[in-house]
N, C-alpha and C positions, 0 to 999 in steps of 0.2 A: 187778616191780621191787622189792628190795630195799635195805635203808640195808646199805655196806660198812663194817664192824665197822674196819676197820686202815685206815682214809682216813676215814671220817668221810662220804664220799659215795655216790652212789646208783648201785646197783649194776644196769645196764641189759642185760648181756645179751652173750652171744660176739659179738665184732668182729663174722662172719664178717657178723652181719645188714644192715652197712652193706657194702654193693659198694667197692672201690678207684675213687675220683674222682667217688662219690655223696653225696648225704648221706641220713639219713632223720630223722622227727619220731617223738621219745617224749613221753611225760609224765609231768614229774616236781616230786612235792610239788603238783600241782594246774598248772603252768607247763609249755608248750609248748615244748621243747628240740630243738632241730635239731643232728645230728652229723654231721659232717662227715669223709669217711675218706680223705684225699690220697693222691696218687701214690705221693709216698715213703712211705706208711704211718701217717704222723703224723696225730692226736684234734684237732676243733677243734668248740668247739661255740657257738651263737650262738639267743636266741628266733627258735623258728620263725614268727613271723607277723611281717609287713615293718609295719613303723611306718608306711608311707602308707599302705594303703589293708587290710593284712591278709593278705597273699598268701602262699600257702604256702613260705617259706624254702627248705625244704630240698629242694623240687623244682628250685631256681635251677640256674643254669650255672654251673659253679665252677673256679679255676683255682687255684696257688699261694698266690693273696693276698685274693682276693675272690668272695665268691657274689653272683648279681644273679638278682633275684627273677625271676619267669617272668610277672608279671602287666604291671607297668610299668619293666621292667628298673634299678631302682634298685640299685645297689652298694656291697656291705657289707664293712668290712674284716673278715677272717675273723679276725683277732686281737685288733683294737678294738673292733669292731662298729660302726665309725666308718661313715658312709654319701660316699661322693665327687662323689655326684649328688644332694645339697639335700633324701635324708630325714632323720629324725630317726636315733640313734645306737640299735642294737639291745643289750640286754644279754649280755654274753659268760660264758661259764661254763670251768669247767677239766676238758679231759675228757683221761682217761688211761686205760692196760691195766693190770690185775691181774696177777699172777703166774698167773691160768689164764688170758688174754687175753682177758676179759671187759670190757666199757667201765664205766669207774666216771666219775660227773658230780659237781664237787664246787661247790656255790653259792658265788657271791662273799662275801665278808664284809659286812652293813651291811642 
């Protein structure tokens, strides 16, 4: 993993290595990042470890709007990281394609 020079963010590597309607866990800056690769093609990324108990994010079942953990099925909005089922709120990050289709992750401000 590389810092992407022309974004500012972290340059993680060809798409190809997340599946269409999977997600997978990097590591970035020392933080657990979960990507998420949807149907229609669109970057979503969200901390992979679930606020209740730790469970691997990005092994969840995922649809359009939300991943839900595979440990205690808790659900996560994939755009807020907002939880609908009474966990705590997951931090989201902004993840997009490079011009060579490479995922670049770019951390929230603050």
């Amino acid at each position: 993993m590389s810092t992407h020079a022309a974004t500012g963010g972290h340059l993680l590597g060809p798409v190809d290595q997340v599946p269409v309607g999977e997600g997978r866990a990097f590591v970035v800056d020392g933080d657990q990042v979960a990507v998420f690769r949807l149907r229609d093609g669109s970057l979503r990324a969200l901390s992979a470890v679930c606020s209740h108990r730790g469970g691997p994010i990005a092994d969840g079942t995922l649809d359009r709007q939300e991943v839900i953990c595979p440990l205690h099925q808790h659900a996560f909005s994939l755009d807020s990281g907002c939880s609908s089922t009474g966990a705590g709120p997951l931090r989201t990050y902004h993840a997009s394609l490079d011009d060579s289709g490479n995922i670049v992750i770019a951390f929230p401000p603050g």
